[in-house]
C-alpha atoms as an extended CHARMM CRD file, in Angstrom:
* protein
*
       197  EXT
         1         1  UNK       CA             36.9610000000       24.2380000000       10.9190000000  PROA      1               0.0000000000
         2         2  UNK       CA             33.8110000000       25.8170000000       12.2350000000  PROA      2               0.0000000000
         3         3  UNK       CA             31.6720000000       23.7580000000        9.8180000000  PROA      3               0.0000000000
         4         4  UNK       CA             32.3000000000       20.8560000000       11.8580000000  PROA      4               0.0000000000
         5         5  UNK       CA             31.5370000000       22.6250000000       15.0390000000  PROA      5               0.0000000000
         6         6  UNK       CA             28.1920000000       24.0050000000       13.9850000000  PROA      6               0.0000000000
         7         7  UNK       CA             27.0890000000       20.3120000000       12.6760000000  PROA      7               0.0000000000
         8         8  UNK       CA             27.7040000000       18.9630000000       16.2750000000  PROA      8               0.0000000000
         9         9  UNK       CA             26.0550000000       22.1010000000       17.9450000000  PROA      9               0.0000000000
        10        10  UNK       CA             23.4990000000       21.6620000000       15.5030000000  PROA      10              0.0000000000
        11        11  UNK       CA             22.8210000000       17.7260000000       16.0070000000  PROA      11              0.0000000000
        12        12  UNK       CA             23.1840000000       17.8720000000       19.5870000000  PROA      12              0.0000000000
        13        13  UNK       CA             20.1610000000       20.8110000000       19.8560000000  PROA      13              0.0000000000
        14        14  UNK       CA             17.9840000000       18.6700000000       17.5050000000  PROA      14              0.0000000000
        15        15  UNK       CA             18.4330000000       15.8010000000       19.7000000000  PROA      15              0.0000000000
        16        16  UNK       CA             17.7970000000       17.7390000000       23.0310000000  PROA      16              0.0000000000
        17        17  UNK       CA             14.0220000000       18.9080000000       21.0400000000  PROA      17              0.0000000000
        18        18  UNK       CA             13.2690000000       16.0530000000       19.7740000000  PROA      18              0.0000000000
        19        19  UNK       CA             14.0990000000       13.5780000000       22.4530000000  PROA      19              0.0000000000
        20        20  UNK       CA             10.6220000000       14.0860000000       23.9210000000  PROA      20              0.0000000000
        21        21  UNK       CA              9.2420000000       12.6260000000       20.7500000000  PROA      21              0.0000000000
        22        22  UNK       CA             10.8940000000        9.4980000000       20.7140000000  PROA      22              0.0000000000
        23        23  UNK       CA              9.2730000000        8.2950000000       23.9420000000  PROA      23              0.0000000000
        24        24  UNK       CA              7.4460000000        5.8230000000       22.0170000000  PROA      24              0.0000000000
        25        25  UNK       CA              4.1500000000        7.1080000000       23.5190000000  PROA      25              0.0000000000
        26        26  UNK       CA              1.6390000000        7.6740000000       20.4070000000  PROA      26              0.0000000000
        27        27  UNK       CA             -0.0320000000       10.8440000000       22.1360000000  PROA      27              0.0000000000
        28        28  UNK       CA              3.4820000000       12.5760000000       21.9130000000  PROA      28              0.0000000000
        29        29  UNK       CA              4.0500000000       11.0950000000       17.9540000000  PROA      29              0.0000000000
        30        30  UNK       CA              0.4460000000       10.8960000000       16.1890000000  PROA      30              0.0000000000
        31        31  UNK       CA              1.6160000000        9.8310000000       13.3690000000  PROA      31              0.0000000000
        32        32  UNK       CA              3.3690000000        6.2430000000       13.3480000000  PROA      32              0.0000000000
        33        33  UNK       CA              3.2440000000        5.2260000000        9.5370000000  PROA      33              0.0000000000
        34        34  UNK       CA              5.1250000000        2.8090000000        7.2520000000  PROA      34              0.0000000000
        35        35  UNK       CA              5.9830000000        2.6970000000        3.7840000000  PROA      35              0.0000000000
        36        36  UNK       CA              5.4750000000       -0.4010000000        1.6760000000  PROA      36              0.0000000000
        37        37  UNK       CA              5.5870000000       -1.4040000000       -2.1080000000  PROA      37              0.0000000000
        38        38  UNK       CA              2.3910000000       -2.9160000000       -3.0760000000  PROA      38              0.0000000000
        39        39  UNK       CA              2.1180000000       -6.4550000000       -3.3220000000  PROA      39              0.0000000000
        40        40  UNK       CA              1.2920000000       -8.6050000000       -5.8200000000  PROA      40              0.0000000000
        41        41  UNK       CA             -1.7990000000      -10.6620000000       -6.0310000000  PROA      41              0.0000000000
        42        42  UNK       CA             -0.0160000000      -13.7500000000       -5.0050000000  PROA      42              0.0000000000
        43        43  UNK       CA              0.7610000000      -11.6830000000       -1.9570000000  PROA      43              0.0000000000
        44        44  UNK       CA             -2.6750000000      -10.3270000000       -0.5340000000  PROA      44              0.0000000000
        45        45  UNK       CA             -3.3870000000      -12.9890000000        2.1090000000  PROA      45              0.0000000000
        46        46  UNK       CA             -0.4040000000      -12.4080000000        3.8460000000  PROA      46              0.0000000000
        47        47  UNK       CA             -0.5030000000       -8.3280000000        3.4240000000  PROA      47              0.0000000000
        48        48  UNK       CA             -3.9940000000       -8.1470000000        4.5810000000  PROA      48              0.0000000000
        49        49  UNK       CA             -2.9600000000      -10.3360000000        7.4530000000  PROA      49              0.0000000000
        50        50  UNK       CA              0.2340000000       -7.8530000000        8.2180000000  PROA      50              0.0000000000
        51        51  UNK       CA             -2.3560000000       -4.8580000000        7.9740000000  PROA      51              0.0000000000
        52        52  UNK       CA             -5.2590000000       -6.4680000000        9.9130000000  PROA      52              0.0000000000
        53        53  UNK       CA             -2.7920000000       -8.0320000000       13.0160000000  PROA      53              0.0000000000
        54        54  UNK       CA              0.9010000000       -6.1800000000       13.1360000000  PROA      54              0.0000000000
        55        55  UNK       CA              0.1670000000       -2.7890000000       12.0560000000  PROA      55              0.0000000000
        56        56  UNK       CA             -2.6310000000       -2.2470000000       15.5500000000  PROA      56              0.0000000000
        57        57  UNK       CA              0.0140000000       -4.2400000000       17.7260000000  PROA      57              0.0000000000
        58        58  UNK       CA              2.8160000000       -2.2200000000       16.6000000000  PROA      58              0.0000000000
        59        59  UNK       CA              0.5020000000        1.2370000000       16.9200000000  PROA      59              0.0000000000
        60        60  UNK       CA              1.0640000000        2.0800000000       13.2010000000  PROA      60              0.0000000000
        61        61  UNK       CA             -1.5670000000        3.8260000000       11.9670000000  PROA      61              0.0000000000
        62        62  UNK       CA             -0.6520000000        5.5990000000        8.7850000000  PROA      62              0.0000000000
        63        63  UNK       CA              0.5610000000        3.0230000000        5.4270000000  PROA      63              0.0000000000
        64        64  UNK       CA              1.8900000000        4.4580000000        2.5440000000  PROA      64              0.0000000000
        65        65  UNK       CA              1.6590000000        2.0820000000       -0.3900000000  PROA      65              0.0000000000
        66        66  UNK       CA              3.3180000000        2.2700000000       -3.3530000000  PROA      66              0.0000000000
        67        67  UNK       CA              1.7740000000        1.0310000000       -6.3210000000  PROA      67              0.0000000000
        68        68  UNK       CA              3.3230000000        2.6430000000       -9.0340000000  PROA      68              0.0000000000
        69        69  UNK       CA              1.2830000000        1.6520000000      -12.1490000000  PROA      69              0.0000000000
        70        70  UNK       CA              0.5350000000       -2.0120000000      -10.5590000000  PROA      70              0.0000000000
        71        71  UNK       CA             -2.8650000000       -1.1380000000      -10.2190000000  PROA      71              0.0000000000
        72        72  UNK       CA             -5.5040000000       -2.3690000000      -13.0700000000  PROA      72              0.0000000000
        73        73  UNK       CA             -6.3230000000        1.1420000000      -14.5310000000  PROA      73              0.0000000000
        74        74  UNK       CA             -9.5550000000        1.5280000000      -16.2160000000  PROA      74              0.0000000000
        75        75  UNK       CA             -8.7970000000        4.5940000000      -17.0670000000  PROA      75              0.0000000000
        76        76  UNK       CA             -5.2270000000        4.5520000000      -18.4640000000  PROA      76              0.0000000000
        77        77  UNK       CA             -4.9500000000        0.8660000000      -19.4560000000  PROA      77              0.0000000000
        78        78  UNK       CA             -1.8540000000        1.5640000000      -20.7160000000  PROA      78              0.0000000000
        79        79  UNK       CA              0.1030000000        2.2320000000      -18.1010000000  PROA      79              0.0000000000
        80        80  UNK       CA             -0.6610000000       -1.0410000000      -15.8670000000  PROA      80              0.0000000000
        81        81  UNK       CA              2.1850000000       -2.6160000000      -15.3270000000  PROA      81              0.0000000000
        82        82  UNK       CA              2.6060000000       -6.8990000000      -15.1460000000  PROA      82              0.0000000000
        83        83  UNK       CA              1.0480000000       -7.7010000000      -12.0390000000  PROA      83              0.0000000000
        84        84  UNK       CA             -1.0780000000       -5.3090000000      -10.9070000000  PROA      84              0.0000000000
        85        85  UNK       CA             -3.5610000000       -5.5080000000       -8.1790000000  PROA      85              0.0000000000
        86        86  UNK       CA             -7.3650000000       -5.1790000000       -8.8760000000  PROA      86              0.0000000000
        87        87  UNK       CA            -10.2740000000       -2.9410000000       -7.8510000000  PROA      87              0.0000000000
        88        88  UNK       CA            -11.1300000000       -5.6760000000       -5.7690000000  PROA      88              0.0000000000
        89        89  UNK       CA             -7.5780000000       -6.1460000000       -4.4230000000  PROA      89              0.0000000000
        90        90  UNK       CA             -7.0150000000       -2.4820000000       -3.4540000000  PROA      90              0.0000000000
        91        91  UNK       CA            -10.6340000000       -2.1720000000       -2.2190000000  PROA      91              0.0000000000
        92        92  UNK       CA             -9.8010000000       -5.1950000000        0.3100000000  PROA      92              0.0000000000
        93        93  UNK       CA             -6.5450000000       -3.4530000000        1.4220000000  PROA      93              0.0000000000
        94        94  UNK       CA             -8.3160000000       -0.5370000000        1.9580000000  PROA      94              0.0000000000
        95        95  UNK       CA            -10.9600000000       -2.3280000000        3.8780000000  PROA      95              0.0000000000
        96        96  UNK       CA             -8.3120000000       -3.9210000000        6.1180000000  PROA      96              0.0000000000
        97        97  UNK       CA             -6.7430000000       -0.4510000000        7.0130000000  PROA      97              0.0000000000
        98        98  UNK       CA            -10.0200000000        1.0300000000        7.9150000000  PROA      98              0.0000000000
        99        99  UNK       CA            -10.5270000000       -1.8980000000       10.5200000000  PROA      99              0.0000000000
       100       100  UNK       CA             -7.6110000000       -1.6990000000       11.7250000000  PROA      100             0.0000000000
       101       101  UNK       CA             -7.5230000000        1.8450000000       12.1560000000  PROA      101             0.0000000000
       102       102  UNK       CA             -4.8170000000        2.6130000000       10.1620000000  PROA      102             0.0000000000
       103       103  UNK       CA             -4.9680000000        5.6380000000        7.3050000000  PROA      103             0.0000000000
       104       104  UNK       CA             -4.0090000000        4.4820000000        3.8630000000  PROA      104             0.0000000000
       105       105  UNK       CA             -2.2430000000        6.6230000000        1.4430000000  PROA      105             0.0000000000
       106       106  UNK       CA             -1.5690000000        5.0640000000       -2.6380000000  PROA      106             0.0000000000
       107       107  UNK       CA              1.9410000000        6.2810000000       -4.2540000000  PROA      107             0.0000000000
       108       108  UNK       CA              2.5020000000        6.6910000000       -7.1640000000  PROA      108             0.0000000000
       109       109  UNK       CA              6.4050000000        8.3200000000       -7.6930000000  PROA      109             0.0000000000
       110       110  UNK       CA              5.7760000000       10.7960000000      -10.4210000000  PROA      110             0.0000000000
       111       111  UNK       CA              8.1850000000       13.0290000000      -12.2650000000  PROA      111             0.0000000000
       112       112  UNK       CA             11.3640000000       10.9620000000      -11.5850000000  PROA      112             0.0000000000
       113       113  UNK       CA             11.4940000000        7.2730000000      -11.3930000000  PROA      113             0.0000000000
       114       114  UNK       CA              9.7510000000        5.7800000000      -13.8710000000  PROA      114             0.0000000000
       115       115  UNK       CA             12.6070000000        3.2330000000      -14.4510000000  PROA      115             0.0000000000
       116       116  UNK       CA             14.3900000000        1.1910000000      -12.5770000000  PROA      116             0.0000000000
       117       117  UNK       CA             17.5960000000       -0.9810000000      -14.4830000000  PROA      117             0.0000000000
       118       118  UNK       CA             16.4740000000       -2.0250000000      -17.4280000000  PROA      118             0.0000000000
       119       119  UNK       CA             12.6250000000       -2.1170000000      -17.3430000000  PROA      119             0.0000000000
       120       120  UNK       CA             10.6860000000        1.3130000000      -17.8210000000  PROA      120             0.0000000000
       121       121  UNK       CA              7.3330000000        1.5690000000      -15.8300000000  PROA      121             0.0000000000
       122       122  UNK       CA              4.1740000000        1.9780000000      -17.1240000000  PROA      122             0.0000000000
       123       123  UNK       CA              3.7410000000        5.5050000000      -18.1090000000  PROA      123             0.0000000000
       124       124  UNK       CA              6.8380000000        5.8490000000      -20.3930000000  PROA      124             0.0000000000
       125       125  UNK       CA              6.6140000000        3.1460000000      -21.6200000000  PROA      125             0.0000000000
       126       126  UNK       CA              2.8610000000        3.2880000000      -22.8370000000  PROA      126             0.0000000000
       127       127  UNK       CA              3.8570000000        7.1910000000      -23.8370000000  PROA      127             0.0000000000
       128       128  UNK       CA              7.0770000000        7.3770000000      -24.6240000000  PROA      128             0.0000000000
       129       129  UNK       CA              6.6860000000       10.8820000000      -25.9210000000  PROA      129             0.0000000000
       130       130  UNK       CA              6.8150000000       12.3190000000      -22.1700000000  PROA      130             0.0000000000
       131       131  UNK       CA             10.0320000000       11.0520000000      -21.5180000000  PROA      131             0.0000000000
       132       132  UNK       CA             12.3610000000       14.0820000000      -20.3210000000  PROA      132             0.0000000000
       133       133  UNK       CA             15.4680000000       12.0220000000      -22.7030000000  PROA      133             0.0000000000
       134       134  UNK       CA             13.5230000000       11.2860000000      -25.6860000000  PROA      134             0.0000000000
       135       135  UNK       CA             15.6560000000        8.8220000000      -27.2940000000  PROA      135             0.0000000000
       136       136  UNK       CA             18.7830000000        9.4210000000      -24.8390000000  PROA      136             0.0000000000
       137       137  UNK       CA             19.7860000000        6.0700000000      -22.9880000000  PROA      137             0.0000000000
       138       138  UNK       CA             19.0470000000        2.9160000000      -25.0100000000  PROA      138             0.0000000000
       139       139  UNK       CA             18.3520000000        0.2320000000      -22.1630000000  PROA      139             0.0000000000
       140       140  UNK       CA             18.3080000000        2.7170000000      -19.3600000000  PROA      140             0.0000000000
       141       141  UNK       CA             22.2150000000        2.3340000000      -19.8970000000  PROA      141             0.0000000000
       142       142  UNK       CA             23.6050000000        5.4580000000      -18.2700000000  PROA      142             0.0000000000
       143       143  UNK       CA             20.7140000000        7.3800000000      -16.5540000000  PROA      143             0.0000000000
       144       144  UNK       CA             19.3140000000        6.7960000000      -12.3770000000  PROA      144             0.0000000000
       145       145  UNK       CA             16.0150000000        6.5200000000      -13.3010000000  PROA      145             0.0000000000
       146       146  UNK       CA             13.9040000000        8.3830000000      -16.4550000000  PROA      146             0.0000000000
       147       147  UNK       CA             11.7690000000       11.0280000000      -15.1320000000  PROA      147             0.0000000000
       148       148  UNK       CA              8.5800000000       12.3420000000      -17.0730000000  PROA      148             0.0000000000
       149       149  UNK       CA              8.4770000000       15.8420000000      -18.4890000000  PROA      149             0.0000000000
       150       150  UNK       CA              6.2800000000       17.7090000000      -16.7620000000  PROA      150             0.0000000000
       151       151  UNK       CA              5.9540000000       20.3820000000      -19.5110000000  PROA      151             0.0000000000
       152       152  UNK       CA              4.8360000000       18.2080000000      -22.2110000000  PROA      152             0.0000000000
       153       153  UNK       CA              1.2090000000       19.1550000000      -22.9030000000  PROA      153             0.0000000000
       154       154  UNK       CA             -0.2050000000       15.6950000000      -22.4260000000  PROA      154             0.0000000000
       155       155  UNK       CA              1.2760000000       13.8940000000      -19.6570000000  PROA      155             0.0000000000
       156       156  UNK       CA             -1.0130000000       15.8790000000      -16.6390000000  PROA      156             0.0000000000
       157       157  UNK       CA             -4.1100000000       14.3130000000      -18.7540000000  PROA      157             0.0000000000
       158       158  UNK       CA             -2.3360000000       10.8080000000      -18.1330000000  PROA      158             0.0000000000
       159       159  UNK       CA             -1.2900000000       11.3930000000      -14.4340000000  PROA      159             0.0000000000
       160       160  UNK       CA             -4.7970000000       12.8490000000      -12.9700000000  PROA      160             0.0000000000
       161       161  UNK       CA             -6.4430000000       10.4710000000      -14.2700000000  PROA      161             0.0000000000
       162       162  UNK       CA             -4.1290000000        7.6540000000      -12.3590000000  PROA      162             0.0000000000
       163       163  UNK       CA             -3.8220000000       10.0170000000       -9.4450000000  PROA      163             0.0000000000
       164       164  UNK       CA             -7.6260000000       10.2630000000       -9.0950000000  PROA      164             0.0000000000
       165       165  UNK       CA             -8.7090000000        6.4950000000      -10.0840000000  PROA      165             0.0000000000
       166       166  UNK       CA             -6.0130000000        5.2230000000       -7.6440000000  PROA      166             0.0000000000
       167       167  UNK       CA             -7.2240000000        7.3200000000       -4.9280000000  PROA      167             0.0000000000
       168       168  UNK       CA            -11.1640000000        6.6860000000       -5.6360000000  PROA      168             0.0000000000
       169       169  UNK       CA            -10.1540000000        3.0890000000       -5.4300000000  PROA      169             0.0000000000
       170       170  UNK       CA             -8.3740000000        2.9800000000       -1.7080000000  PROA      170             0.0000000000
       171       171  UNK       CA            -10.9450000000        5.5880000000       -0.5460000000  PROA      171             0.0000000000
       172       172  UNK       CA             -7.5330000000        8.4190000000        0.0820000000  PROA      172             0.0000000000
       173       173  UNK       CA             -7.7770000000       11.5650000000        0.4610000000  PROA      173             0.0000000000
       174       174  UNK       CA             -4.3660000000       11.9980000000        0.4410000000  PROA      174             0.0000000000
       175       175  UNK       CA             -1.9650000000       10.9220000000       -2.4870000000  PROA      175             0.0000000000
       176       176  UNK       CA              1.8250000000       10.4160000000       -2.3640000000  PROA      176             0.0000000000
       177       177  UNK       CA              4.0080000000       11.5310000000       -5.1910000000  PROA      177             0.0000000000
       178       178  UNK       CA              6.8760000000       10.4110000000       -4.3550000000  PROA      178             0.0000000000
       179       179  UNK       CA              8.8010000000       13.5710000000       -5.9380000000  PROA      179             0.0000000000
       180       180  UNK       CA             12.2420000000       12.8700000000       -4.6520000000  PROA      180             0.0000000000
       181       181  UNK       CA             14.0150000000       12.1110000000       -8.3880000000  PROA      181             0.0000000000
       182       182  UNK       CA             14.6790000000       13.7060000000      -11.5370000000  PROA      182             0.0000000000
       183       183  UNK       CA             16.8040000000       14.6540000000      -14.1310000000  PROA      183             0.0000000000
       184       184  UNK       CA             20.2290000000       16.8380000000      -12.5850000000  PROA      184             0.0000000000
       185       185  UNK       CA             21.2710000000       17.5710000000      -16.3900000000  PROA      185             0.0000000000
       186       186  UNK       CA             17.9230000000       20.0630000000      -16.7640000000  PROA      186             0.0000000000
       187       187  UNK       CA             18.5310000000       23.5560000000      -15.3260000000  PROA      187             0.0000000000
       188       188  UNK       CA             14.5760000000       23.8450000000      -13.8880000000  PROA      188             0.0000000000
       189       189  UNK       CA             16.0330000000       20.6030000000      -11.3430000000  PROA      189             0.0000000000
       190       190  UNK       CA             18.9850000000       21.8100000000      -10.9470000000  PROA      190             0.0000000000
       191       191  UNK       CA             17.4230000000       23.0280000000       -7.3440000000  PROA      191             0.0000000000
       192       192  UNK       CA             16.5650000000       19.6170000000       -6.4670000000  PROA      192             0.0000000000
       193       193  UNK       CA             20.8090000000       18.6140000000       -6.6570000000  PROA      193             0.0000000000
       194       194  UNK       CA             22.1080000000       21.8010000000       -5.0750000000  PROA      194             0.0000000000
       195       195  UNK       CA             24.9390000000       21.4240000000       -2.1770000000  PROA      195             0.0000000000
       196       196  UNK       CA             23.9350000000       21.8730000000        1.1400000000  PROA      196             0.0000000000
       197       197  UNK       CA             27.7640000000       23.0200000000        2.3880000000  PROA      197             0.0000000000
């Protein structure tokens, strides 16, 4: 019965300290940022538009894109995946968020999702040998998402090299993740599924 209680006691005191944030005033919250998947090629006109006009009238100023492997790797051919944005491409989104003020940051999720349904993304399926369920879930049939394993003695090779030629290409200095999925039948994630009550 006191669970309850505390959860109310604690919303209610969140909400009293962070009500001053929520004014809407971008002095009180610095940060106003969006997350978007990256579009496809067909699609640049119309992003570069949304970056160059509503991101400035709507004060956002931080855009976290998620590429995933749709990005023409030089590098790590391999892992592009079908329609991936060029140099070009990225270096004209990345021009648009500089003009319009706005801080871009690439995404790529790494260690969990790299499926989604049926279709595995680029890296597993290029290297199938850093799958964390090597040969476990024909189709995806049965699993969330594959993750990578992050002990095999290759895959870091692989994923620096698409961290750091993503993030030379968009001019970042910061690089999300992702990080929020994995595997819940390996005991080293186990921490990521624990219970909260």
């Amino acid at each position: 019965m006191t669970t309850p209680i505390v959860l109310i006691v604690l919303c209610a005191f969140t909400l009293l300290i962070a009500a001053p944030i929520f004014t809407g005033d971008p002095a009180v919250l610095p940060v106003r940022g969006l997350h978007v998947m990256a579009p496809r090629p067909d699609e640049l006109a119309d992003s570069l538009r949304f970056i160059r006009e509503a991101l400035p009238r709507e004060g956002v100023n931080v855009l976290v894109v998620e590429f995933g492997y749709r990005y023409q790797f030089t590098k790590r051919p391999e892992v592009t995946d079908p329609d991936a944005l060029s140099r070009d491409n990225v270096k004209s989104l990345a021009e648009a968020c500089r003009a319009a003020g706005v801080r871009l940051i690439p995404q790529v999720n790494l260690l969990g999702h790299q499926s989604w349904a049926k279709t595995t993304f680029g890296l597993l399926r290029a290297h199938p040998e850093f799958d964390e369920t090597p040969g476990k879930y024909p189709e995806n049939q049965g699993i969330y998402c594959r993750s990578y394993c992050p002990l095999h003695p290759g895959v870091h090779d692989v994923v620096f090299d698409v961290i750091d030629e993503l993030a030379e290409a968009c001019g970042a200095n910061v690089f999300h993740v992702g990080f929020d999925g994995g595997m819940a039948d390996h005991p080293w994630m186990s921490f990521w599924f624990m219970p909260v009550f």
